[in-house]
Backbone as CSV, one residue per row, in Angstrom:
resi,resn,N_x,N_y,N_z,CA_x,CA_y,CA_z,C_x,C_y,C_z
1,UNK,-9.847,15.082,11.986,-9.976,15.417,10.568,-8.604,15.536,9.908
2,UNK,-7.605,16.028,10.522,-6.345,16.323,9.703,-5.573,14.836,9.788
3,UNK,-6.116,13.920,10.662,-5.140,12.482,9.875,-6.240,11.886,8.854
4,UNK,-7.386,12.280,8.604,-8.068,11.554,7.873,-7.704,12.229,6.604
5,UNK,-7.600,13.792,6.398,-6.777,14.765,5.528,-5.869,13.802,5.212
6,UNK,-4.676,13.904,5.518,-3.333,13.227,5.560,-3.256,11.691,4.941
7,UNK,-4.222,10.850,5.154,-4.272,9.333,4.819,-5.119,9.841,3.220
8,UNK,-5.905,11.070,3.358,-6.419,10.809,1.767,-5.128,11.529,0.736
9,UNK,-4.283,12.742,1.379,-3.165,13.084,0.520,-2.353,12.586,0.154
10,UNK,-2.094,11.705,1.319,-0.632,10.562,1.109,-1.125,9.679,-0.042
11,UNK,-2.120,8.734,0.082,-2.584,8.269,-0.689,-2.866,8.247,-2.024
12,UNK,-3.467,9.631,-2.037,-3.569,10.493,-3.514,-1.866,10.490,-4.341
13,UNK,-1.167,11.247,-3.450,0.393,11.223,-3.679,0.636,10.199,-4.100
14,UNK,0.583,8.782,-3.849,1.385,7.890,-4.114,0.841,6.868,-5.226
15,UNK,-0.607,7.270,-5.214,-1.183,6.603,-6.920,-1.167,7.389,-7.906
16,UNK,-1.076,9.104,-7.848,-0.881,9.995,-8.913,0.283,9.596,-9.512
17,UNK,1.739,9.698,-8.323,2.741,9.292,-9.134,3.220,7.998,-9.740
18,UNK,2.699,7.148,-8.798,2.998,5.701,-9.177,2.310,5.141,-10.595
19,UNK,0.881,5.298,-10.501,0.414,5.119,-11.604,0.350,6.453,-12.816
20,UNK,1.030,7.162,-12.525,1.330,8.593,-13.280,2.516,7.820,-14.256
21,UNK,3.442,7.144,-13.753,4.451,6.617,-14.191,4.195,5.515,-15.360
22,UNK,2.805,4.711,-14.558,2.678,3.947,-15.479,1.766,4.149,-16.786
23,UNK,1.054,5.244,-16.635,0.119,6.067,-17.653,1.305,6.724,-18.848
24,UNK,2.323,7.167,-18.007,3.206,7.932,-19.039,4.349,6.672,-20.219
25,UNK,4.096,5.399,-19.830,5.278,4.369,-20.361,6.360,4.317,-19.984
26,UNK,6.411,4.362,-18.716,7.702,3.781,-17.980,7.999,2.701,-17.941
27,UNK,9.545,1.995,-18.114,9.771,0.431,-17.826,9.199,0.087,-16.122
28,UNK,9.732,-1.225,-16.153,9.068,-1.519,-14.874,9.921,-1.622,-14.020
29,UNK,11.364,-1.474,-13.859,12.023,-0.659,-12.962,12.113,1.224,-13.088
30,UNK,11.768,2.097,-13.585,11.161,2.892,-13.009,9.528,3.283,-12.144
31,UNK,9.052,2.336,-12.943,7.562,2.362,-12.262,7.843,1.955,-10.825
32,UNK,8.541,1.446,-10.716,8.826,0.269,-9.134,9.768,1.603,-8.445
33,UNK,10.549,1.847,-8.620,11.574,3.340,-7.991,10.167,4.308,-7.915
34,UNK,9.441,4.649,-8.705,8.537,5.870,-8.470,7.763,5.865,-7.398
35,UNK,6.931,4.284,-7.198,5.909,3.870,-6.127,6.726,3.935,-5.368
36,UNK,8.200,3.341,-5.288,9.270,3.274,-3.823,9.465,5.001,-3.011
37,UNK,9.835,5.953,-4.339,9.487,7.028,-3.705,8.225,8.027,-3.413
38,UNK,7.312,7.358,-4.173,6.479,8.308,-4.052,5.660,7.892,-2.150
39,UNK,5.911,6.553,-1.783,5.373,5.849,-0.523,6.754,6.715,0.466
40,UNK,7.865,7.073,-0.211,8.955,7.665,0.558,8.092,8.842,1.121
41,UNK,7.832,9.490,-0.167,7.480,10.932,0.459,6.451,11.154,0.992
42,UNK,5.586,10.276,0.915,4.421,10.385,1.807,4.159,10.144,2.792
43,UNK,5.102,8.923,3.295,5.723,9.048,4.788,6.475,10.005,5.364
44,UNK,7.203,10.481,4.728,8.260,11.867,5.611,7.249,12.951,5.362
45,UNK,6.291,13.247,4.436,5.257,14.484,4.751,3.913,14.640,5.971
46,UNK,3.242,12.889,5.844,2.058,12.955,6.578,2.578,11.582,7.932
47,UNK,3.379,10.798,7.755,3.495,10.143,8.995,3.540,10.924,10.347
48,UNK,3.904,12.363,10.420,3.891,12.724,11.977,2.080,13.144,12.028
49,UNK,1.347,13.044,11.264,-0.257,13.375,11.180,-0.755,12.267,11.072
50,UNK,-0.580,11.544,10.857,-1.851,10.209,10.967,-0.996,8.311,10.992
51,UNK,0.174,8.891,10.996,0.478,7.389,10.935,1.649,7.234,9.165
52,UNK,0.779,7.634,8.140,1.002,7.379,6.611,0.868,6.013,6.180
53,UNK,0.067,5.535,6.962,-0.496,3.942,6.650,-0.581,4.030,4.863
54,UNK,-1.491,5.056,4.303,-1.867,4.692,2.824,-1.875,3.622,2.579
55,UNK,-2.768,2.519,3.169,-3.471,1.471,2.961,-3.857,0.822,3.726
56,UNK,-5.110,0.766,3.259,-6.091,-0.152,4.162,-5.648,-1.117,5.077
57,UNK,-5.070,-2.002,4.746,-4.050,-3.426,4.571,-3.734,-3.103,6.473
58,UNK,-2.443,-1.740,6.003,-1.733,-1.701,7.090,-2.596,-1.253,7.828
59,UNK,-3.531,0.156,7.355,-4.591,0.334,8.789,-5.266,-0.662,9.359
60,UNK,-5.708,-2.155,8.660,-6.625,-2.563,9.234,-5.499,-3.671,10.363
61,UNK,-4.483,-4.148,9.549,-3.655,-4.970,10.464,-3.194,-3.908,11.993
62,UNK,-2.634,-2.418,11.483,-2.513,-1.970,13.166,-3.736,-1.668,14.032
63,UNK,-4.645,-1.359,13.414,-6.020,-1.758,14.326,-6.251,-3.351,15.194
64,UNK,-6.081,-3.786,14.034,-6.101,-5.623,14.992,-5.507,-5.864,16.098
65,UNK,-3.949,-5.233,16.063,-3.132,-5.249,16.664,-2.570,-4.046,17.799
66,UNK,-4.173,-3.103,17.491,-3.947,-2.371,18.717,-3.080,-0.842,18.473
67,UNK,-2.919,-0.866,17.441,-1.965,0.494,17.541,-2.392,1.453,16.853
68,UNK,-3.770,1.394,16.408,-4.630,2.160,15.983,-6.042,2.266,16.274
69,UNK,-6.590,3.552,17.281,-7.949,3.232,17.423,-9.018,2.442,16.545
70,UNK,-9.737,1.621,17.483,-10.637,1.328,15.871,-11.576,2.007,15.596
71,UNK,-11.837,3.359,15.960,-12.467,4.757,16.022,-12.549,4.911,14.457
72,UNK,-11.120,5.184,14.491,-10.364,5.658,13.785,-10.162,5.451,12.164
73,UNK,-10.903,3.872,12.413,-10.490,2.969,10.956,-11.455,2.591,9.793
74,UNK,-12.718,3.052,10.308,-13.728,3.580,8.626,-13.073,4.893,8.099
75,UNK,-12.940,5.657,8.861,-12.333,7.087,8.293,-11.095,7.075,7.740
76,UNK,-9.920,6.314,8.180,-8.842,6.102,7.235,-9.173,5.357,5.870
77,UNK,-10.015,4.067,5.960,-9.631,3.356,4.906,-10.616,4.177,3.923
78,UNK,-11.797,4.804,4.323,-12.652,6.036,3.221,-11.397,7.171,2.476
79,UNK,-10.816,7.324,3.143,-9.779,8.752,2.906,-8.885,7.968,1.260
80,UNK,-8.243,7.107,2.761,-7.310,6.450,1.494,-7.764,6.090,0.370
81,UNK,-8.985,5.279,0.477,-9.584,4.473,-0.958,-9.872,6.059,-2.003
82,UNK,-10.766,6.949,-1.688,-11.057,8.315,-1.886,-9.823,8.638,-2.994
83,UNK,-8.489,8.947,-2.055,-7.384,9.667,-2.546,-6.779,8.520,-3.620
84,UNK,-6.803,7.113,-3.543,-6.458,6.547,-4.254,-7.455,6.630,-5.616
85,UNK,-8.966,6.828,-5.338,-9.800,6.886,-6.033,-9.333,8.144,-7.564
86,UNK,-9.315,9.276,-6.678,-9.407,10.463,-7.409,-7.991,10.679,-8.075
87,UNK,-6.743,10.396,-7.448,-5.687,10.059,-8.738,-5.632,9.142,-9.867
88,UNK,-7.114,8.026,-9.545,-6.715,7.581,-11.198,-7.642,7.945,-11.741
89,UNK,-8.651,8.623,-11.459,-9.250,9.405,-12.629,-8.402,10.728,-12.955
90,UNK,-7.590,11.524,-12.765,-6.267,12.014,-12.822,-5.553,11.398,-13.856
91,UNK,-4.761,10.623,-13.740,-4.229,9.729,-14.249,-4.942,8.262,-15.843
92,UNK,-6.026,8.003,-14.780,-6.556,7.149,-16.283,-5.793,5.760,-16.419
93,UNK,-5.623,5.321,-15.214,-4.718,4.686,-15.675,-3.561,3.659,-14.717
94,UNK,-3.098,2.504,-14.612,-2.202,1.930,-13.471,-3.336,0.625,-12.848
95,UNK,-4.169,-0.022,-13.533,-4.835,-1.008,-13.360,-4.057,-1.908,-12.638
96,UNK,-4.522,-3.221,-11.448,-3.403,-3.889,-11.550,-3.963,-5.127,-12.292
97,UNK,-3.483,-6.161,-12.321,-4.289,-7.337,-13.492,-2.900,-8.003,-12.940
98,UNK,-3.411,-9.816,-13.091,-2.728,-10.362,-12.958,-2.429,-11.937,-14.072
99,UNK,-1.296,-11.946,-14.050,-0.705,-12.976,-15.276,-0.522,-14.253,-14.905
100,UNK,-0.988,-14.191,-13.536,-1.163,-15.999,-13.184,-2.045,-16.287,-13.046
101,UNK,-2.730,-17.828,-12.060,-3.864,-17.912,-11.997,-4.048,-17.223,-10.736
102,UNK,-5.598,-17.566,-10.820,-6.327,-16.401,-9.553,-5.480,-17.205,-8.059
103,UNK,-5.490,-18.728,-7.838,-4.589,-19.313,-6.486,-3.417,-18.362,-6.333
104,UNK,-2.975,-18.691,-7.546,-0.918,-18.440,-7.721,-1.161,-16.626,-7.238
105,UNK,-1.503,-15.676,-7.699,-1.956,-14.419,-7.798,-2.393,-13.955,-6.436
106,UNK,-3.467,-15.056,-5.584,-3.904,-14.323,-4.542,-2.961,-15.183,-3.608
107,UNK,-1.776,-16.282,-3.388,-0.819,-16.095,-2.693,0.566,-15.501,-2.677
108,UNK,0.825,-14.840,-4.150,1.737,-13.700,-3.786,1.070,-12.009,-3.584
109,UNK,0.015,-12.009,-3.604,-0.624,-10.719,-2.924,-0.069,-10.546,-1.543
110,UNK,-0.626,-11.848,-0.935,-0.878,-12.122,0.656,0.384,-12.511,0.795
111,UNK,1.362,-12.645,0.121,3.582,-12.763,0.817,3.795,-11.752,0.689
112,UNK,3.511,-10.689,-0.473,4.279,-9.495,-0.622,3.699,-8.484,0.183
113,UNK,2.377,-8.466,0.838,1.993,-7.832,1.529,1.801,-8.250,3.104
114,UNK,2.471,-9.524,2.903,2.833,-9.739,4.815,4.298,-9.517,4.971
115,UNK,5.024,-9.866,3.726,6.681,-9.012,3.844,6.629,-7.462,4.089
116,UNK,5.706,-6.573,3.229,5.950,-5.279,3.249,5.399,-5.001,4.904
117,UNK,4.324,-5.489,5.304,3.926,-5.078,7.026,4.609,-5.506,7.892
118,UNK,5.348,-6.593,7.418,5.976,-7.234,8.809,7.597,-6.236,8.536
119,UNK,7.982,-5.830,7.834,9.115,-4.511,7.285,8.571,-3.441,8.208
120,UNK,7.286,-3.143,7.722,7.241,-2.081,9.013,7.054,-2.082,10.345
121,UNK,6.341,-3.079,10.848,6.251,-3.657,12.080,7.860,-3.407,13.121
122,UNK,9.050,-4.046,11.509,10.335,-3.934,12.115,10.759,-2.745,12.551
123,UNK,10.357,-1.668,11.198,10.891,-0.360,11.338,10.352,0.159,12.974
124,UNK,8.868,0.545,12.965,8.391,0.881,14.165,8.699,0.565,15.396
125,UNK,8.570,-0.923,15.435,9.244,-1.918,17.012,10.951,-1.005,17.292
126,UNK,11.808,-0.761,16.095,12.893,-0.575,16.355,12.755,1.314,16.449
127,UNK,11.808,1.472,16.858,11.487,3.239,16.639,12.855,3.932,15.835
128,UNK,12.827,3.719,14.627,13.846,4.350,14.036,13.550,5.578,13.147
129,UNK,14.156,6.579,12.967,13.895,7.980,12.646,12.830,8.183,11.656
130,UNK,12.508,9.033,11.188,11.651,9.479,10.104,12.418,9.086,8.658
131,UNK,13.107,9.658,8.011,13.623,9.412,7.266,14.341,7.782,6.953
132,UNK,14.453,7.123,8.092,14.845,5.675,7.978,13.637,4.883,7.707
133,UNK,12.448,5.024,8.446,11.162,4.189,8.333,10.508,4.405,6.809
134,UNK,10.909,5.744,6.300,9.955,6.252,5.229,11.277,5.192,4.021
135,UNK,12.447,5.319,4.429,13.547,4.810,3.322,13.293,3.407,3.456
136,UNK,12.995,2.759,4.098,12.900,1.350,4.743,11.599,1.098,4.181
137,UNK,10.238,1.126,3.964,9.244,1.152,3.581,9.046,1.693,2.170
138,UNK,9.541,2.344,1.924,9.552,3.395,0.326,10.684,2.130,-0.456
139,UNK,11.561,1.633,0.148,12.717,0.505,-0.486,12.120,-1.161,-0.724
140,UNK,11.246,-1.054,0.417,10.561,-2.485,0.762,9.397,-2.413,-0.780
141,UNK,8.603,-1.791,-0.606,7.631,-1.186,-1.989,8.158,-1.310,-3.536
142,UNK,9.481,-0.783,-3.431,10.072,-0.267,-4.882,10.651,-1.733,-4.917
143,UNK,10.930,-2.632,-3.986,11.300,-4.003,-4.465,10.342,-4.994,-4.694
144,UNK,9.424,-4.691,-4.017,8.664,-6.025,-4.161,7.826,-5.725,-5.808
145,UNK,7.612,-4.478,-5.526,6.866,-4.402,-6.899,7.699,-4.622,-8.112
146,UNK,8.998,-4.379,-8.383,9.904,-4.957,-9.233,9.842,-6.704,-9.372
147,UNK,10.409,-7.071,-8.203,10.203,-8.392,-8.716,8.778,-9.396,-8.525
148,UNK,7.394,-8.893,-8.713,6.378,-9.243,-8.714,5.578,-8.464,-9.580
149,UNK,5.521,-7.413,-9.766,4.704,-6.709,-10.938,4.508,-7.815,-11.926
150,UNK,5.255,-7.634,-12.481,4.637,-8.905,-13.963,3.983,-9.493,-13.302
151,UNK,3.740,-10.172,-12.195,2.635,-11.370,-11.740,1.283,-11.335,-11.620
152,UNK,1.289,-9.848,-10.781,-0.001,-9.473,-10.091,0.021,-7.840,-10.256
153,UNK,0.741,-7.311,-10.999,1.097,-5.716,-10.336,0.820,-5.229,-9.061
154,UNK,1.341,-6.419,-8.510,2.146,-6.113,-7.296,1.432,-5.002,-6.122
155,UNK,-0.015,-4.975,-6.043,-0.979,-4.422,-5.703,-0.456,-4.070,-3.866
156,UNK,-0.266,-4.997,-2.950,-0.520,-4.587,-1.784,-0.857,-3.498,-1.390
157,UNK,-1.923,-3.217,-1.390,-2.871,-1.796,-1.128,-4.065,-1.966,-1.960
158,UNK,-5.069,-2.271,-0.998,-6.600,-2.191,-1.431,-6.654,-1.059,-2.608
159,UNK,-6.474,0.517,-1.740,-6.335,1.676,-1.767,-5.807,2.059,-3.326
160,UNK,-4.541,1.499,-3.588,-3.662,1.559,-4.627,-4.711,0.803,-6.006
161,UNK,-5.195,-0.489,-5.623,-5.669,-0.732,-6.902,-7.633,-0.876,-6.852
162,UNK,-7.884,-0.308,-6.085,-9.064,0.111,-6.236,-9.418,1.260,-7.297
163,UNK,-8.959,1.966,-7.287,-9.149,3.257,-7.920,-8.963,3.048,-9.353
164,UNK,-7.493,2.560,-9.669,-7.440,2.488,-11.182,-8.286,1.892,-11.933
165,UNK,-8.547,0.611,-10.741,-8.991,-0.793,-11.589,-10.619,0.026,-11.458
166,UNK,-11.159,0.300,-10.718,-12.881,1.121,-10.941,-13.113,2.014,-12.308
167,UNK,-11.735,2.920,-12.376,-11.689,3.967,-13.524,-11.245,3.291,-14.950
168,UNK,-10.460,2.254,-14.691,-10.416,1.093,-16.450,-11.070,0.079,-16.042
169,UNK,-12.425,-0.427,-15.438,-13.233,-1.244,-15.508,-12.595,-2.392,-15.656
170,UNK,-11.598,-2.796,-14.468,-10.819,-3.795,-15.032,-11.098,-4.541,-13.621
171,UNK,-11.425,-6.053,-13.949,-11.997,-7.364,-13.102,-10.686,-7.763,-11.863
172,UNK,-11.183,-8.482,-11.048,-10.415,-8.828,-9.712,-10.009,-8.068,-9.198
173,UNK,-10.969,-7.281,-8.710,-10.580,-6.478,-7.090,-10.630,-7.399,-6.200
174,UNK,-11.284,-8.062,-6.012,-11.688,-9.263,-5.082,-10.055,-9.771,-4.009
175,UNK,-9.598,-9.854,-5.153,-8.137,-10.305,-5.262,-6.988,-9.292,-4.530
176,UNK,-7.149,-8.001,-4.879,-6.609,-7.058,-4.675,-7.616,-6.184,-3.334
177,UNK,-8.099,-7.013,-2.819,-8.834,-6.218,-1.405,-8.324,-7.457,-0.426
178,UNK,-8.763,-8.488,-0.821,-8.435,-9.583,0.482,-7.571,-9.575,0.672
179,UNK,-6.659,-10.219,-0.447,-5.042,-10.467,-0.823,-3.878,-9.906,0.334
180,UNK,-4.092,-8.429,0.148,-3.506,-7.269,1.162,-3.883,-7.538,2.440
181,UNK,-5.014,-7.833,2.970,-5.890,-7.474,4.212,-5.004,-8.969,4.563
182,UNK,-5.073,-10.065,4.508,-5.059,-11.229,4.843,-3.761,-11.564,5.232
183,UNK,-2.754,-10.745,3.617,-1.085,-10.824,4.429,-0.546,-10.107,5.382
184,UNK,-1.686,-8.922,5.661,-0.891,-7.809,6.334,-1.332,-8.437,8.015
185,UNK,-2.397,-8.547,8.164,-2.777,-9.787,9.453,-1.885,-10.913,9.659
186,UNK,-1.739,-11.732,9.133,-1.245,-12.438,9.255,0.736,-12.416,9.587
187,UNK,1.139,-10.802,9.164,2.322,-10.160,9.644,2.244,-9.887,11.085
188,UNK,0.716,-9.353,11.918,0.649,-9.290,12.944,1.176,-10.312,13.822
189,UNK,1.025,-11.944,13.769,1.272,-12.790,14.487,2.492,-13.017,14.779
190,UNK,3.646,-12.400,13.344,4.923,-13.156,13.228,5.654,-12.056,14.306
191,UNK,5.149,-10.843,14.132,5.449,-9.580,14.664,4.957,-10.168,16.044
192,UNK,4.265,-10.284,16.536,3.388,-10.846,18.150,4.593,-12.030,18.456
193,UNK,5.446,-12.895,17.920,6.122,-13.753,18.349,7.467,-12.997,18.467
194,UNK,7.619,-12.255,17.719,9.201,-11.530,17.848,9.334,-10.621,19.102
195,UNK,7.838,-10.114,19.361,7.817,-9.414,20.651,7.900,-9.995,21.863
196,UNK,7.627,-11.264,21.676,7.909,-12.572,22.751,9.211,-12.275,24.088
């Protein structure tokens, strides 16, 4: 119960503020620094409790790949979606929507979210401290969503744009559920050859 706790707080944490940012009219390099830290701090608070996956994406790719019971993995991705759920009714707000077409849109979902897993894959393989994995992952986030937001808002996380997009009735989740799931798998393999 307390990593399933933990995957719905982290979670909660990191769409309150992220899309808190974007509810309040932030440019889109602060919106991109906020998600970078707010994924910071939710790794250095709940990663020694459950992992701090906060997203589906990554829970379902370290399940594939073994480093997460698959016990384990209706109850994370419920928590997370949950905590992502209940900060944007909080909030009101942080839809993601995208400005290309649905092709162009659902293959930078699936790059920016096999760059951000295969980033952590690195961090972990190289067991590097708490504060480095959370800076390394919280940095990986705050960039990609900078230079991809305008495209797709930069969704990687089921979790992340489930919630808003349910609470502003706003179209292509479709997009923003596979998208994630598909790049973050597909990080597994590149990660499976480096371990070679």
């Amino acid at each position: 119960m307390n990593k399933y706790l933990s995957e719905f707080l982290g979670t909660f944490l990191m769409v309150l503020l992220g899309c808190g940012s974007i509810a309040i009219g932030w440019n889109s390099l602060m919106v991109s620094i906020t998600f970078g830290f707010a994924v910071f701090m939710a790794i250095m608070i709940f990663q020694p409790h459950s992992g701090a996956h906060i997203n589906p994406a990554v829970s379902i790719a370290f399940a594939a790949k073994g480093d997460l019971d698959a016990k384990l993995l209706p109850g994370y991705i419920i928590a997370q979606c949950f905590g992502g759920f209940l900060a944007a009714l909080i909030v009101m707000d942080g839809e993601t929507r995208y400005s290309v077409s649905l092709s162009e849109a659902f293959l930078i979902e699936i790059s920016i979210t096999l760059l951000l897993m295969y980033s952590i894959h690195i961090l972990v393989n190289r067991k590097e401290n708490l504060p480095t994995l959370a800076l390394g992952v919280g940095s990986m986030v705050a960039i990609l969503a900078y230079l991809f937001g305008e495209y797709t808002g930069a969704g990687m996380n089921p979790a992340r744009s489930l919630g808003p997009n349910i609470v502003t009735s706003t179209s292509g989740l479709i997009l923003y559920v596979i998208g994630p799931v598909i790049g973050a798998i597909i990080s597994n393999f590149i990660a499976l050859r480096d371990d070679e």
